[in-house]
N, C-alpha and C positions, 0 to 999 in steps of 0.2 A: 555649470555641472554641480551635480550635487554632492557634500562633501561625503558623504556616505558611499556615494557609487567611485570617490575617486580612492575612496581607504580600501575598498575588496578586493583581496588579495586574487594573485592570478593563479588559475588552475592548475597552468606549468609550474609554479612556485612550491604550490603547496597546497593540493589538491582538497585534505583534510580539513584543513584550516581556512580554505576556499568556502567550504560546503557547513561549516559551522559560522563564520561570520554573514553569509547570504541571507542563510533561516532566518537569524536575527534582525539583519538589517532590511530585509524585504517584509519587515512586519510578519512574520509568520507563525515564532513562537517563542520562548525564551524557558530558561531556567526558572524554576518556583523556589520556594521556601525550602520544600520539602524535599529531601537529598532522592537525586535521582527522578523526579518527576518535571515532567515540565507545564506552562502555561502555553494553550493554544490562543494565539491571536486572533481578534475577529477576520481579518484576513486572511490566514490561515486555513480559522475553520470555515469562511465561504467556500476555500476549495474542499475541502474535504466533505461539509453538508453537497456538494453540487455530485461527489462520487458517490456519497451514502445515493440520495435520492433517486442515482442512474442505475446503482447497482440493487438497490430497493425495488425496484421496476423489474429491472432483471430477473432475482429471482420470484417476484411475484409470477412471470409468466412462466415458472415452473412448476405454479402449484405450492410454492410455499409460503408460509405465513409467520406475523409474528409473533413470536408474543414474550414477556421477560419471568426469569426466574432470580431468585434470591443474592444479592452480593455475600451474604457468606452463608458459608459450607459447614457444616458439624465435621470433625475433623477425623472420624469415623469412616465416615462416608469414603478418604480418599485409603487407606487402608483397604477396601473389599475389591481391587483390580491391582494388581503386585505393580507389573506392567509401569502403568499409571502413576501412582504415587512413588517411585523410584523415579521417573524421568522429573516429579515436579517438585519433589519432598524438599529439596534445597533451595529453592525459591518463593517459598511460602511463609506471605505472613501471617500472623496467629493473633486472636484475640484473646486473651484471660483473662476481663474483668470488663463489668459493665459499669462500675462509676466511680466517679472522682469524687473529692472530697477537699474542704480548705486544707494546708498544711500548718498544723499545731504550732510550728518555727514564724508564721506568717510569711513565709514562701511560696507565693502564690497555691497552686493546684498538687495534691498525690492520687496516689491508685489506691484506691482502700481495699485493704486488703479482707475487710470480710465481705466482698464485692466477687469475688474470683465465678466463675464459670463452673459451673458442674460438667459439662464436657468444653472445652478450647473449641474457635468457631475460628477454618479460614479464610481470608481473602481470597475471592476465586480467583485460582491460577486459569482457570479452564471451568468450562460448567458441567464435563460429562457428568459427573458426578450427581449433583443436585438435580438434575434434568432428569435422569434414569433411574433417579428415585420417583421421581413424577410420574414416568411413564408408567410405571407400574400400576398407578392407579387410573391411567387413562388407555387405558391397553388389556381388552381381555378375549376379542375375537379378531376373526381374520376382518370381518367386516370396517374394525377400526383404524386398519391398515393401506396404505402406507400413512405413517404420519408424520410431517413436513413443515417442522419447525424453527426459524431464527430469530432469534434476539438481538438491537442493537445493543452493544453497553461496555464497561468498561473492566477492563481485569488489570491483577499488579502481579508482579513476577521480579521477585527479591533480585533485580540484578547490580551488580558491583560494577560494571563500567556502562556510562551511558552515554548516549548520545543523540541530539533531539530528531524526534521523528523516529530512527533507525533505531535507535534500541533505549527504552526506558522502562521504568518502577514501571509504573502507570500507563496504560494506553488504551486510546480506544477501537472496538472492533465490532468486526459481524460474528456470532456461531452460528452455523447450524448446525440442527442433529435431528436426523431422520430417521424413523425405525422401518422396514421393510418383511414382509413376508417370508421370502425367498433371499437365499443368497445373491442370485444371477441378479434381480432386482434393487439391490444393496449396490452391488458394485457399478451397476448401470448409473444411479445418482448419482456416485461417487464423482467417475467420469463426465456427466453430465454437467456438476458442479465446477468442475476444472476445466470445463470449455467455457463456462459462463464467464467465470476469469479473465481466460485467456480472451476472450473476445472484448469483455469491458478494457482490460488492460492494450486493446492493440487499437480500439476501434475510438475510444474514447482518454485512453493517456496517451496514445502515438508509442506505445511501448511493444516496442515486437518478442517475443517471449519463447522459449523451447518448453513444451509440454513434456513430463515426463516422470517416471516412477523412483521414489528415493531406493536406495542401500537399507538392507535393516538395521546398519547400525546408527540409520539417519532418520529410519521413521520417528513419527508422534507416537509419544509413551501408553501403549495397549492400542496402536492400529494394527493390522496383518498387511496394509497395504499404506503406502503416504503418496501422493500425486502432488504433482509443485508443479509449478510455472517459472522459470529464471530467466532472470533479465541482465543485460551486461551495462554496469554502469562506466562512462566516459574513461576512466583511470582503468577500466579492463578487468575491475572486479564483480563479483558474481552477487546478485540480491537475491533469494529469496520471494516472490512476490504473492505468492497465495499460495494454501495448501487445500486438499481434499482428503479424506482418509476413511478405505475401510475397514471399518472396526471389528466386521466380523459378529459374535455373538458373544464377546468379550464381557459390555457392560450388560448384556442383557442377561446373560449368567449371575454377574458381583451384584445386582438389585433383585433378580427373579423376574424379570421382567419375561411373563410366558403369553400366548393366545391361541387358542384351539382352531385351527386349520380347517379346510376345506373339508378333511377327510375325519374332523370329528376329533384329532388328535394334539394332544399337547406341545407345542415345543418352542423355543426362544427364538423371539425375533433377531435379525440382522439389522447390525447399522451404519451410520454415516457420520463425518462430523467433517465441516468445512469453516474456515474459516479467511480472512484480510484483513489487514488492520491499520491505523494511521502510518503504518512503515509504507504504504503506495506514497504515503507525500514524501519520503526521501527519495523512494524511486524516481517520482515524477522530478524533483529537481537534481537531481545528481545526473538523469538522464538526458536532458534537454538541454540546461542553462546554462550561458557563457560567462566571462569577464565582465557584462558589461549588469548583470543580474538571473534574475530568472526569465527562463523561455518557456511559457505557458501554452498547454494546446488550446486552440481553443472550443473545445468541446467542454473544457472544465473551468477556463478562465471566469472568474467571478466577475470583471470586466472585462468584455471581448472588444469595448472599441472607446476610447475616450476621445472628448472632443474639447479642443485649448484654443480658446480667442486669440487672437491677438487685435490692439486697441491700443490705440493713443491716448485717447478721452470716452467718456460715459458717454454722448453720442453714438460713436463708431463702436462703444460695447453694446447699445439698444440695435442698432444697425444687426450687431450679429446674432444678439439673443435673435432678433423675430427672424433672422436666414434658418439660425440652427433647429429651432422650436419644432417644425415639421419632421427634419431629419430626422430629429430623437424620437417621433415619434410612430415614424415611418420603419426605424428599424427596432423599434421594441416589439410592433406588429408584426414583425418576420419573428420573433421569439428571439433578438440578441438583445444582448445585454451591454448598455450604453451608459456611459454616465457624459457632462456636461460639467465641464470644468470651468466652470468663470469666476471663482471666487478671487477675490484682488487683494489678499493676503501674502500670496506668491508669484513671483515672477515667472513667465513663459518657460522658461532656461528651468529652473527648477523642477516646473512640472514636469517637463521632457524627459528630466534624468529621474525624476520618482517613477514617473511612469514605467519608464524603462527599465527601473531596477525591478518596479511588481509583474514584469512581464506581460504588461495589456500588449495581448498581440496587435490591434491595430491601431493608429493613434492619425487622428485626422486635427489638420491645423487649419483655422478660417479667421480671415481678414476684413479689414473694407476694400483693399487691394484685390484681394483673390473672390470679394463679391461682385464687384466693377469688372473683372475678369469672365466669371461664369464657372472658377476652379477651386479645387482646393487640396492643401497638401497632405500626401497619404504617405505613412511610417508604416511598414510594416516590422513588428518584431524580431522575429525569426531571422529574417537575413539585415536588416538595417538598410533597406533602400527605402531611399523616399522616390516617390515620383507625383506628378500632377493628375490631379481627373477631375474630370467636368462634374459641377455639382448639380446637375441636370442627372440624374440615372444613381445617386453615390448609394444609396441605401442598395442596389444590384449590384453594385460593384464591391461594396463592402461585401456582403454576402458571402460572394462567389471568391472574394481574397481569405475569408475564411476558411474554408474549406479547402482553400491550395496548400493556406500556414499548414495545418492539419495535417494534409498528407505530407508534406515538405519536411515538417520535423519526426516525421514517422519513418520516412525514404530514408532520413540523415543518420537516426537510431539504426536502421535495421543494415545501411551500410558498413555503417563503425561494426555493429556485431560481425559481420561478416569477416570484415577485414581482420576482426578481431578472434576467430578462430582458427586453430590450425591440426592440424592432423601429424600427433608424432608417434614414433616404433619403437625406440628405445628410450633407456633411463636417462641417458645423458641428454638428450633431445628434451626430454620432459622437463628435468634442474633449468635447463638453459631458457628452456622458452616461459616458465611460470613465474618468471621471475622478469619477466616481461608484459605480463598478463594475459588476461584473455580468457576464452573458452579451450580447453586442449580435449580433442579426440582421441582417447589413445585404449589401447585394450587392457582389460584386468580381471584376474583370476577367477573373481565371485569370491573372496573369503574375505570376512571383518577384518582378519590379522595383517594381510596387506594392506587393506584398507586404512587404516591408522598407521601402520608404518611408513608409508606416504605420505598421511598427513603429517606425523610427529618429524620426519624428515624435510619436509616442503611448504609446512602449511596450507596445503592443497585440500582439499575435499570435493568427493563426486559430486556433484551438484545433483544429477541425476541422471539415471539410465532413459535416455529418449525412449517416448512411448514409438517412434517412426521410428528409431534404428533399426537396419537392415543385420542381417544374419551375415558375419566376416568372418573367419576362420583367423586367427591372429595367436599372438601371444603376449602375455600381462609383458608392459612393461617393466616389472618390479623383480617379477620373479622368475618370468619366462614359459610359464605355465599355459596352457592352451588356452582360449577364449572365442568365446563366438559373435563376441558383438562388441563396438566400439563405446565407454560410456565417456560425460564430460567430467571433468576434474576442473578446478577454479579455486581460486585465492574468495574469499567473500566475504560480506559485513555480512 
């Protein structure tokens, strides 16, 4: 076993500390130089290129496209939506000078100071900004409309505690931003955009998700509407996994963004802005993976099946190279992704537990024994059974064990949630069960001020008002106040 997979801490131990020694030791990312930012591993980012690329596709079949705008902002720019530059004004970093210079002391590098910026330029927190300055020049009838725009790329957001994947300086993401004619049309992508989501997230991370609308004291800074997806991680806290937002005629107002209508008349488009971002890779592991490493779906696993000799001598290793040679090529043909492990650097035992810890959902073991035979041994990851199959049919059989993992670790998700929400009526029911985690159902007022009184007392926060919640006649937990619907409250990263 390998010493790495025997050091990982166990998730009853210390849940925390579980889900920051995994990232690292399953090759996935690590802390950089640079305070607050971290290094994506090529590992890593195989899974995250394998989500870009799914959810690339996705929304191409919406009609949208890409294309990139500028990493930094004129600092102007975030100033013309109040909104806006209040939710992000604390997280921004700022550039004022464009060159360095040797230091006169011979201290290596300064900032010359006759260098400074005629206006301060910043790191994009967010792009509405620069974008809707764009539009304005690619936006002047109805004819140009709708326009349905994303950029892959990266933004930094000054935060003071971090943690890899789930919350960094640095990360990378999707935006879009859409401009629309009509309101009704605006808010249609909106939603449109949050099932896209919620469909890549359920269909292709095995992540079962509540669709639903934030609190305003939760929306994105200058939406009129924020749409989220949450997902309940293992420890029974609440993630965050994409947002939709819309924005109304907000930015299209702070830039001038106008186009003459159907009826010949002037007035400001409606828009959109959606976004996900490298925080799916803490979901996906916080969500699935056990003790023993990560548990990969395999819709995303960057390898879905590794294949480990075992051999006495270079004979009985040519033996197996020319059994396996077909295999591997048999199921690359079905479109999975295989590698071939015969390198003789490391022992069988090793690979077993690397594998294991990177999560290859399937892991197939061949002998001279098991070719004499006609069999070979099959690991699946998800539950840790081995069993035997005939190597007559194995690329069908692999296949078709892929698609079980899949739904298996999705069944196993969307049970835990379950099990993991509950329905309370009073305050004390709420203290007692939130501190046990979970999703809680419980009724509340509609005002901010309870809203944060809750949280400031519990650490709890709405996660979001389901968009399904049914019409209940109830009373706030908090305050005892009438309410008509049930929203969820959650502890969360």
């Amino acid at each position: 076993m390998a010493t790495e997979l025997k050091d990982l801490t166990k998730r009853a131990e210390n849940y925390s500390q579980w889900y920051n020694e995994l990232v690292v030791k399953a090759d996935l990312a690590e802390q950089s130089a640079v305070r607050g930012c971290m290094v994506i591993k090529p590992y890593g980012y195989a899974i995250w290129e394998k989500m870009q690329r799914q959810l690339d596709d996705m929304f191409k079949q919406t009609g949208v496209q890409n294309a990139y705008f500028p990493l930094l902002i004129p600092k102007s720019f975030l100033s013309r939506e109040a909104d806006h530059v209040e939710g992000f004004a604390k997280e921004c970093a700022v550039v004022t000078h464009y060159r360095l210079k040797n230091d006169p002391d011979g201290k290596g590098v300064v900032v010359d100071p006759e260098a400074r910026l005629e206006e301060e330029l910043v790191i994009r927190p967010t792009s509405e900004t620069i974008i809707w300055n764009t539009y304005r020049n690619w936006i002047s009838s109805y004819r140009d409309l709708p326009l349905l725009v994303n950029q892959w790329a990266n933004v930094f957001r000054w935060e003071m505690r971090t943690r890899l994947f789930l919350r960094t300086a640095e990360f990378l993401w999707q935006e879009g931003h859409t401009a629309h004619a009509t309101k009704e049309e605006a808010q249609a992508k909106a939603i449109e955009m949050l099932n896209v989501y919620a469909d890549f997230a359920e269909k292709y991370m095995a992540l079962p998700v509540l669709k639903g609308v934030k609190t305003a004291n939760e929306r994105f800074a200058g939406a009129l509407e924020t749409y989220t997806i949450e997902a309940m991680m293992q420890d029974g806290k609440a993630l965050q996994s994409g947002t939709s937002h819309f924005l109304g005629q907000n930015f299209a107002k702070a830039f001038d963004v106008k186009f003459i209508n159907n009826d010949n008349q002037l007035e400001y488009v409606w828009a959109t802005s959606w976004g996900v971002s490298t925080r799916l890779m803490g979901a996906l592991i916080m969500t699935h993976s056990d003790d023993n490493g990560l548990v990969l779906p395999p819709h995303l696993a960057p390898i879905q099946v590794v294949i480990v000799p075992v051999y006495k001598n270079a004979d009985q290793l040519h033996e197996v190279d020319a059994h396996v040679a077909p295999i591997v090529e048999n199921l690359r043909a079905k479109g999975i992704s295989v590698k071939y492990d015969n390198a003789d650097n490391k022992r069988p035992g090793f690979k077993f537990a690397d594998y294991e810890l990177k999560g290859v959902p399937v892991r197939l073991v061949i002998g001279a024994r098991d070719i004499a035979n006609g069999t070979v041994e099959v690991m699946r990851r998800d539950t840790l059974e081995k069993s035997s199959a005939p190597l007559q049919g194995i690329e069908e059989h692999v296949q078709q064990l892929l698609e079980e993992i899949q739904q298996n670790i999705y069944q196993k998700a969307l049970r835990h949630r379950e099990e993991m929400t509950f329905k309370v009526d009073t305050w004390e029911e709420f203290k007692e069960q939130i501190e046990k985690g979970g999703f809680i159902l419980a009724h509340w007022d509609g005002t901010t001020e309870t809203e944060e009184k809750i949280k400031e007392e519990t650490k709890a926060t709405i996660r979001c008002i389901p968009l399904d919640a049914p019409e209940e006649e109830g009373r706030c937990i908090y305050t005892g106040k009438p309410s008509k619907r049930r929203v969820i409250f959650a502890r969360n990263y």
